[in-house]
C-alpha positions in Angstrom: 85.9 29.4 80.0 83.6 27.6 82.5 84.5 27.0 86.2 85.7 23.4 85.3 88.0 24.0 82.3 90.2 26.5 84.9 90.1 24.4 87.3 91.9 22.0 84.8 93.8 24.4 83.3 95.3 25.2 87.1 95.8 21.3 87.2 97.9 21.0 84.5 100.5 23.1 85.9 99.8 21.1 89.0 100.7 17.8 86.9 103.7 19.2 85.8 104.2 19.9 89.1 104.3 16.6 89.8 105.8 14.9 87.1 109.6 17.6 87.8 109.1 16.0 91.2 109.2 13.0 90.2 111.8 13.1 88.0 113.8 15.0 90.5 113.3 12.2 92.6 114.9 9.8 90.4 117.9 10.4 91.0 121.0 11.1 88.8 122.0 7.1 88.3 120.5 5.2 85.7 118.7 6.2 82.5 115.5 6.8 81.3 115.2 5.3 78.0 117.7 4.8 75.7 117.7 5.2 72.2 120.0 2.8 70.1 121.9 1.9 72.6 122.4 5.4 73.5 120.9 6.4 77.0 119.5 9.6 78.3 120.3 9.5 82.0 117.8 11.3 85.1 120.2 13.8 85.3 120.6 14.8 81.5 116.3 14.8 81.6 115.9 16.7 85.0 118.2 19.5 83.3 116.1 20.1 80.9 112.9 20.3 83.1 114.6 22.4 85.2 115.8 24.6 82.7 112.9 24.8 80.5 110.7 28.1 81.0 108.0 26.3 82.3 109.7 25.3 85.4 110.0 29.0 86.5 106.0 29.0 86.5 106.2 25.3 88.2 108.7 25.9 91.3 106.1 29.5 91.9 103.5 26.7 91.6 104.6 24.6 94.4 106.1 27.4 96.7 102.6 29.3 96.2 101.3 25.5 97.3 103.5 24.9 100.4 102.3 28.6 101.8 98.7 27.5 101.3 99.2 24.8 103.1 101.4 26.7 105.9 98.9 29.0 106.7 95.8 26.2 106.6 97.7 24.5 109.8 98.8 27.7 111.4 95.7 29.1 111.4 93.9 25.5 111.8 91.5 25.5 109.0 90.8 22.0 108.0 88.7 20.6 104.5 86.6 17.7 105.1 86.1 15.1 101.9 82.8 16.3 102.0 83.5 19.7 101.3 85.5 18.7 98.6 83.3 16.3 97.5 80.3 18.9 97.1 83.1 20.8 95.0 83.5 18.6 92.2 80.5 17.2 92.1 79.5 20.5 90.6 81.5 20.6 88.4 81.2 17.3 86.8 77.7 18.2 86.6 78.8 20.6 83.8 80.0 17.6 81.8 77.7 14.5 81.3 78.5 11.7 79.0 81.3 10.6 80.9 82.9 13.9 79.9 84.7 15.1 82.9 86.6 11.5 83.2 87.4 12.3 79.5 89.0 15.7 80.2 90.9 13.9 82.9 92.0 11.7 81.2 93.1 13.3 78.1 95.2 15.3 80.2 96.9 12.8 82.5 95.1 13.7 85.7 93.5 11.9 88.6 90.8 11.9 90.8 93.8 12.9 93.6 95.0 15.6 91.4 91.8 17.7 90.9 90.7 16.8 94.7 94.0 18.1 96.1 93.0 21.3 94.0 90.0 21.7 95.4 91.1 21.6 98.5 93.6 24.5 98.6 90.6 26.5 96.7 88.8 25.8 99.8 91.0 26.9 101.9 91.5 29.8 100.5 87.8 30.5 100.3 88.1 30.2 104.0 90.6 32.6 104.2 89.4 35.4 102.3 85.7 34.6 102.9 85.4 36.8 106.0 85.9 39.8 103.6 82.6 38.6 101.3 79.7 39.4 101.8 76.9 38.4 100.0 72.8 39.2 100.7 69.9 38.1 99.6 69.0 40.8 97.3 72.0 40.5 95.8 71.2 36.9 95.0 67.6 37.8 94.1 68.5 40.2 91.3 71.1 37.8 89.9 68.3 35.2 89.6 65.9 37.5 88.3 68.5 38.9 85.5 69.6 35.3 84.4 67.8 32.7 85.9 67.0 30.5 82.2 70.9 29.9 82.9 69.9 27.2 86.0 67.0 26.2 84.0 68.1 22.2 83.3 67.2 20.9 80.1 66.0 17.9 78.9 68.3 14.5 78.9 68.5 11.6 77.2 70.7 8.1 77.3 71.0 6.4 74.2 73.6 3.8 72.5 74.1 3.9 68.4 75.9 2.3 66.0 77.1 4.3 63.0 78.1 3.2 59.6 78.6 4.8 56.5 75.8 3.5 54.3 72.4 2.5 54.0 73.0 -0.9 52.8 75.3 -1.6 55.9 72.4 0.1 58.2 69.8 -2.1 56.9 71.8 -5.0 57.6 72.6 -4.1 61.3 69.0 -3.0 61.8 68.5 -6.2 61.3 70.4 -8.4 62.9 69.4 -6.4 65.8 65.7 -7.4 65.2 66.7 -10.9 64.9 68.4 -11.0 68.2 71.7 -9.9 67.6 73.4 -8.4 70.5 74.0 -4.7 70.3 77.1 -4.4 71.8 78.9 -7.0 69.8 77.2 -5.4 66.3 78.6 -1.8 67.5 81.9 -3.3 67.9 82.2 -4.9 64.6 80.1 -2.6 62.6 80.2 1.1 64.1 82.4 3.7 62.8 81.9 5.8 66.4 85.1 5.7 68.0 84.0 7.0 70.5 81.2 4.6 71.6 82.3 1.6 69.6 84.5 -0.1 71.9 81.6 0.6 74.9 79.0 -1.5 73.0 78.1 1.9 71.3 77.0 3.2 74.5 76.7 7.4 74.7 75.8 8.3 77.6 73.8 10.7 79.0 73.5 13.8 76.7 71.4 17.2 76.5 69.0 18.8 74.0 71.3 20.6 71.5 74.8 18.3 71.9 73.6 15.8 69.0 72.7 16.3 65.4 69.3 17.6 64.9 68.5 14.0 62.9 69.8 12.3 65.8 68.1 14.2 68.5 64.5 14.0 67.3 65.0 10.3 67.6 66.8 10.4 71.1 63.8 12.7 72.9 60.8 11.4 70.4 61.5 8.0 69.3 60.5 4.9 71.6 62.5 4.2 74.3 63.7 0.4 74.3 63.3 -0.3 70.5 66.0 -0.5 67.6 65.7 2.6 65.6 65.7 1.8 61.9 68.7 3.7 59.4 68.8 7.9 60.6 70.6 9.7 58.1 73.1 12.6 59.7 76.3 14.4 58.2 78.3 11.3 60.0 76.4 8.3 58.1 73.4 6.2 59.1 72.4 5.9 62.3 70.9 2.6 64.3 70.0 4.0 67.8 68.5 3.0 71.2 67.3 5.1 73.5 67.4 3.7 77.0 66.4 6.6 79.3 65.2 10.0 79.2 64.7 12.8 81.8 62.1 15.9 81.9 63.8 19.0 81.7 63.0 21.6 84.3 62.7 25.5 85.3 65.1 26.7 87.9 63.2 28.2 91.1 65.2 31.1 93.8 65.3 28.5 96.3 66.7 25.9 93.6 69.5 27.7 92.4 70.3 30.1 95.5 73.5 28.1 96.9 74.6 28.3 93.0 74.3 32.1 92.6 75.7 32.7 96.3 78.6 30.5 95.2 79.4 32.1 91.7 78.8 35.9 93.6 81.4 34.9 96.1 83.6 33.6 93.3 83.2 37.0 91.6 84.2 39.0 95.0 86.8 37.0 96.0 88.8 37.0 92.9 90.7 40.2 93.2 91.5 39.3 97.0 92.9 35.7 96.5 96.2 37.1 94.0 96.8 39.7 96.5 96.5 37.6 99.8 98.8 34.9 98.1 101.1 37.8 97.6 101.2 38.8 101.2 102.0 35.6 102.1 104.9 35.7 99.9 105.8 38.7 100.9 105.8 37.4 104.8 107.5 34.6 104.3 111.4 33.6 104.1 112.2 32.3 100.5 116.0 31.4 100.1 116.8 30.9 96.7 119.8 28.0 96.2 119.6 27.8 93.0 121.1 30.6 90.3 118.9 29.2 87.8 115.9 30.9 89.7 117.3 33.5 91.0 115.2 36.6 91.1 112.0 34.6 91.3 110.9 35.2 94.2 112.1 38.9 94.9 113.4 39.9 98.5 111.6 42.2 99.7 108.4 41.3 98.0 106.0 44.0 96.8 104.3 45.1 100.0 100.6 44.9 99.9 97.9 46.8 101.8 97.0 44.4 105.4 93.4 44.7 105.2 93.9 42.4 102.0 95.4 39.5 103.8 93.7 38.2 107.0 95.7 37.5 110.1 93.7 35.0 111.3 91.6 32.5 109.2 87.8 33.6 109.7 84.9 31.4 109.8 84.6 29.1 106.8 81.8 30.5 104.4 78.7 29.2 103.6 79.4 28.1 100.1 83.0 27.5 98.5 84.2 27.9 95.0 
């Protein structure tokens, strides 16, 4: 699983964090829908959340949050929106063609969800970071040993419409050639939902994501020009390309804030559960509910101090 997907993966209990809240919020009057007449109230809907399993995981969630965000201010470490910024711009990187809105999206998040996210992983980068330490040989050997992963292949932009014959493919083709306007052709003709209702627009996309048919054309074919029919598993094929751009080979200096980035990752991970657990362990939970009680237990397990900072160090070089 990439950097990215657990990032959204740790978002959608965040999301769910935010959707009990909300309910919870609402209040006992009123209903939330009704269903022939017959209502479901807040109430009878915020006792279900809050007696569903996943709220166990959800109130640890936002507890685990609120200490985060305790010991940021009492020990005055601060995120800029750069920082964060710099964070997910890397990891849209990892999905072109509009994909990372698409993940979003699919899974009811928002540009605030996955930067508040961020954030805390920041801050807890700063937290632990004084206990990482990362040198250049280090980062030397792990260029040497894998450096074709920074390598950045070649891209292309292109817009098709897709139909499921040849006789339907001619015709497009040419309309296209007689003037036609792309866009409205892909909407009446393509078969693409996904690029039908943008004017059969695709995106930006990488050697090896399309069909082999379909990729020859995209980084061979003319750019500018209507393709004529291209045969794939999917149908027939009218394309335009309307960009490319050159692939190239990772260099040391190129990818050395990457490496130091994913080396800190891969040193910090074991401290971050265990300094979140000291923190729990430090603070005073009261439990009012008998639903969750036990959750949080009293004493927590005690964990060795040298894994848990007393004071927030100098924020690293590179964050998660």
């Amino acid at each position: 699983m990439s950097k990215a997907h657990r990032l959204v993966a740790g978002l959608a209990t965040a999301l769910l964090t935010v959707s009990l809240a909300a309910c919870g919020g609402g209040g006992g009057g009123g209903s939330v829908v009704t269903v022939n007449g017959q209502a479901i109230s807040h109430s009878d809907l915020d006792q279900k959340l809050e007696s569903s399993p996943a709220s166990r995981g959800v109130l640890q969630q936002m507890v685990t949050n609120d200490l985060i965000d305790q010991y940021a201010k009492q020990h005055n470490i601060t995120v800029s929106s750069d920082e964060i910024s710099k964070v997910e711009d890397q990891y849209k990187s990892q999905y072109p063609n509009g994909q990372w809105d698409e993940l979003l999206k699919a899974r009811g998040l928002t540009e605030s969800d996955v930067q508040d996210l961020i954030r805390r992983q920041i801050i807890l980068d700063k937290a632990v970071g004084g206990n990482v330490k990362i040198s250049e040989k280090q980062i030397k050997d792990y260029f040497d040993k894998n450096h074709a992963q920074f390598d950045k292949p070649a891209e292309a932009r292109a817009r098709h419409i897709l139909v499921p014959d040849l006789k339907t493919a001619q015709k497009v083709e040419a309309d296209l050639k007689s003037g036609k306007d792309f866009g409205a052709e892909a909407k009446q003709y393509s078969t693409d939902p996904g690029s039908r209702d943008k004017g059969g627009e695709l995106g930006w996309f990488r050697k090896g994501q399309m069909v082999p048919a379909f990729e020859n054309y995209a980084f061979n074919g003319p750019i500018g020009q209507t393709s004529q029919p291209i045969k794939s598993p999917f149908g027939y094929h009218i394309i335009q390309v309307e960009e490319r751009k050159p692939g190239s080979t990772a260099t040391l200096a190129s990818a050395h804030d990457q490496i130091a980035q994913q080396l800190r990752q891969q040193q910090e991970a074991p401290l971050i559960p265990q300094f979140l657990q000291t923190l729990q362990s430090q603070a005073k939970i009261q439990v009012n509910d008998p639903r969750f009680e036990g959750i949080f237990p009293s004493p927590a397990p005690s964990v060795a101090p040298a894994t848990a900072p007393t004071a927030a160090p100098p924020a690293p070089s590179a964050t998660k």
